[in-house]
Structure formats: C-alpha cells, structure tokens
N, C-alpha and C positions, 0 to 999 in steps of 0.2 A: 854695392847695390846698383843693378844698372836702371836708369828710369825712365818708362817706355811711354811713344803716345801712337794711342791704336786708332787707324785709320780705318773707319768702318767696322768702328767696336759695336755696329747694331745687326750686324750681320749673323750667320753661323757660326763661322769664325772666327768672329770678333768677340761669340761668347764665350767659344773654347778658351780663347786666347786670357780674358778675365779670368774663367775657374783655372787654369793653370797656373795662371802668373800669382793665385791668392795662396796655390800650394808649395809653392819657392818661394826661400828666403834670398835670391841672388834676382830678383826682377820684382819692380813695383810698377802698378801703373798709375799716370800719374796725371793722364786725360786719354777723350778718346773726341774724335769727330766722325760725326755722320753728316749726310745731306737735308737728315728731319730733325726735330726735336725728340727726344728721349719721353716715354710715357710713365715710365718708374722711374727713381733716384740711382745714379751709381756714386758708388764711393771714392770717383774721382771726377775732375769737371770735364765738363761736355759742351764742346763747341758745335758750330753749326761752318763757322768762318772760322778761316788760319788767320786774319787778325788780328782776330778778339783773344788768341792763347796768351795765356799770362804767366805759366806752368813753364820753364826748361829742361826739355826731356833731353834723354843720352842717347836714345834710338827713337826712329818711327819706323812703326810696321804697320803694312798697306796690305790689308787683305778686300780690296771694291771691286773699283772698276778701273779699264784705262781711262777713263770720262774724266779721274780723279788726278791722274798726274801733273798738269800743269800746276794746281793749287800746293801739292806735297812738295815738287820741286821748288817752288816759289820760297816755299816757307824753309825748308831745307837750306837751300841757299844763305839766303839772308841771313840765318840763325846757325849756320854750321854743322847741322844733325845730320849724324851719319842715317840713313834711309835703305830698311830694308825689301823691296818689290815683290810678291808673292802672287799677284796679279798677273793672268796672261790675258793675250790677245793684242799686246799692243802693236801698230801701227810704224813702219818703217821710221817714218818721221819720229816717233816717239820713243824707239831703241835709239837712234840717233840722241835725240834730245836726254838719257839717259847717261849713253857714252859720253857726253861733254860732260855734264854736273859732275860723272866720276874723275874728272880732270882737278876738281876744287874739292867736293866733298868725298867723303868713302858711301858708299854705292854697291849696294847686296842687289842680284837678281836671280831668282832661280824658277823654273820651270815647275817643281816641285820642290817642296819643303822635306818631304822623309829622309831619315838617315838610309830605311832600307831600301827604297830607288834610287837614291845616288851611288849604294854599291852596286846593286843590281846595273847601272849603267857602267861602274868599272869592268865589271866581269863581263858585260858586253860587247865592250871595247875590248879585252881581251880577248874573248873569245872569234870577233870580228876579225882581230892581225893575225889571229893563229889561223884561222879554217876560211875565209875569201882566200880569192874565186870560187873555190871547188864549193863551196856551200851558196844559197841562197839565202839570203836574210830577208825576214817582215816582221814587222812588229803589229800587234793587236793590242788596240784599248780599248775598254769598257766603262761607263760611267752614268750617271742617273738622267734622267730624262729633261731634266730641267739643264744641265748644261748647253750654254748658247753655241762656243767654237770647236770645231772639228778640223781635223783630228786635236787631239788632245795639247797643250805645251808639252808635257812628262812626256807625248810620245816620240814628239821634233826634237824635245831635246835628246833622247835615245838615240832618235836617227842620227843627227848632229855629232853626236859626241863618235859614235862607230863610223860614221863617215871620214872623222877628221883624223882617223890609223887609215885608212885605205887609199891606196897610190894610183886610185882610178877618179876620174870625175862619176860621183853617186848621182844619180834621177832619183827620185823620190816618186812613187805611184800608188794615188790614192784610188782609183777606180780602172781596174781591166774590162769593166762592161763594155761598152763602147770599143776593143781592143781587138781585133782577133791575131793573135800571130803569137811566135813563143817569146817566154819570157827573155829576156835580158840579164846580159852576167853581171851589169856595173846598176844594179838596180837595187831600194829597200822598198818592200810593199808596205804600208801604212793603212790601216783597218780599223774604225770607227765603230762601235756599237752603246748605244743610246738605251736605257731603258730602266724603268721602276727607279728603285733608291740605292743602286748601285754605286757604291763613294769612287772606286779606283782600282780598277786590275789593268795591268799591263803585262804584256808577253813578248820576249822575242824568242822567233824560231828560228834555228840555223838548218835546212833543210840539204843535206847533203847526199852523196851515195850511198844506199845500203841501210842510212842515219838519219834519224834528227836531233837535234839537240834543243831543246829549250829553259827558256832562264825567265822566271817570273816573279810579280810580286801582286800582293793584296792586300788591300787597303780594307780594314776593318771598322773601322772610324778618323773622321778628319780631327782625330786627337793628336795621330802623330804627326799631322801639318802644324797643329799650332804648338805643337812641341817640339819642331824643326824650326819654325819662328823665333822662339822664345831663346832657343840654343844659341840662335842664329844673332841675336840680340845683343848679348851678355860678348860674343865673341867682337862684333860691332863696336864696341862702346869705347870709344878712347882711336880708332883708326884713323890711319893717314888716308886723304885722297886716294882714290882706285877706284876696280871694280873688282868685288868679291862672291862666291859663290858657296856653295854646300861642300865644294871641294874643298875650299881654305879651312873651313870647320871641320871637315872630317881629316885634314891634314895635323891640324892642331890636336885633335884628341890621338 
C-alpha cells in the first residue's frame, strides 16, 4: 500500500486524484494540503502548513502551482519523500532547484501524466530520426480557456524529446506573423489554441513531399492525468535519489 499526500487536493485534480485513489487497493491517501481551509470534511487530514503534517506519506503528488514548490521541496527534503511534480511552468531557477533535490531525494517530473502522450512522444521521436530533414515538423495544442501558459508543457515536451534524435541545432517557432521569408529546415513550429473546456489535444505533423503524416492524441477527461499520477505513485514508493519520469513507468510495465 503506497501512502500518498496530495498537494492541492482542493483543486480539479486533486479531486480526481481522491475518487481514484478510493477505487485502488494499492494507494491510500493519507493527507492533502491546500493554501485555504477545506469547506466539507475529507476522510484524511488537511493541512494549510507543511509543518503542522503529522501523517508519513510514501509519495507526494503536486498537481498547484510553481508558487508551491519551495514548501513541497522543504518538506520533501527534511522527511525523505519521494515527490512527484505534475505542475508546469516552472521557472529556470526552479527546474534547477528540482535537479539538486533529485541529487538526495527520488524526484518524478513530467510535462504530462498520460500513458497515451508519453507514447505518442515515442512514436514522434521515431518517426522524427526516420523522416528529418526531408519532412517538416510542428506540433499543435489545444486546451481550455482558463489555461494561464502557452504553449503548452506536453507540447515543449514533444518538441524536446524529437529534438533530442536530431543531429541539427532545433529553433523552436512560436509565431511566423511577424516573419516573412521561407520556412527553415532545422525548425518545430509550435501552435497554441485556447478555447471553451477543451481538456488536451495534441498533434504533430510531419509535413513531407507528396505526404503528411500525423500522430495525435485526445484528451477526454483529466482522469487519465490523475491516473498517470497515481501509477506514477505506487512506482515512486521505496526509490533511490534521481530524477524520474513517465518514461521509467512505462519502461517498468
């Protein structure tokens, strides 16, 4: 039984993260912390402060903010809890601050949580070493209206990962408006679109002669984040010092 304390269990997230962990018998949870007070009861304790915790969990999973990291690290630290970061946007200084802790504790971070965009990012990387130069690559995200940073993590992380097969220096280009002249071969275009309650679609196109190819994915509900969490958890629980990702999980199954 791994035992988990959820960071920003007052969130969306945080309540998936509850109704799933009550339908495993391999995950409890066994507090949560937010920045308010709780308005109903849960069936584990709820802190406001890291520390007032009197609970020793096996994992913390952080689905907030980066505003949150310093406190999770703090307590992580001190207490030895492997931490897993489901949060983007963070702040050079604060991937930094990340890469040390994973020096002393074990250290999960992933762009996104699904199992099925972490393959969808293999097959992109394959399909990237196979068909560059002669193909163009961009990637399109989609996502609801309320998300504050653009482009997406799931989409830098796509870029990143196809970037890191290719034997050229990549540019990254978020806007050709401003551009006039043709495109560039050592180039990913990255495309943002914001709107309604759209959870998560991602696309890369491989735009070649004659061809395109594309490799997508859709996000139907943020059930399968907090069930990439939870997986992510259970795998966590007992690790050495590192840093670990959806890769190490999906290597393991």
């Amino acid at each position: 039984m791994t035992k988990v304390l959820i960071n920003g269990y007052l969130g969306r997230m945080g309540a998936f993260l509850i109704d799933l962990a009550s339908e495993r018998d391999d995950i409890e949870v066994v507090g949560g912390v937010d920045y308010k007070e709780p308005e109903t009861s849960y069936p584990f304790a709820t802190y406001t402060d890291y520390t007032a915790i009197a609970e020793k969990p096996d994992v913390i999973i952080d689905f907030s903010n980066p505003s949150a990291l310093d406190n999770i690290l703090a307590y992580a630290l001190e207490n030895n809890v492997p931490t897993i970061l489901c949060t983007t946007g963070y702040s050079e200084e604060q991937l930094q601050k990340i890469e040390a802790a994973s020096k002393k504790i074990a250290m999960f971070r992933s762009g996104n949580m699904s199992t099925g965009i972490n393959l969808l990012i293999e097959l992109a990387k394959k399909a990237a070493s196979v068909l560059y130069p002669d193909f163009n690559i961009e990637v399109i995200e989609e996502h609801h209206n309320q998300k504050l940073d653009a482009p997406s993590g799931t989409a830098l992380m796509i870029a990143d990962e196809m970037s890191s097969v290719l034997d050229d220096d990549i540019d990254y280009e978020y806007d050709r408006q401003a551009k006039r002249g043709k495109r560039p071969v050592n180039e990913i275009g990255i495309h943002s679109i914001r709107g309604g309650t759209i959870v998560g679609e991602h696309e890369v196109i491989f735009a070649g002669p004659d061809e395109v190819i594309r490799i997508s994915h859709s996000a139907a509900s943020r059930k399968i984040f907090a069930n990439g969490a939870l997986n992510a958890a259970v795998f966590m629980n007992g690790k050495e010092p590192g840093m670990y990702s959806m890769k190490d999980v999906l290597a393991e199954d």
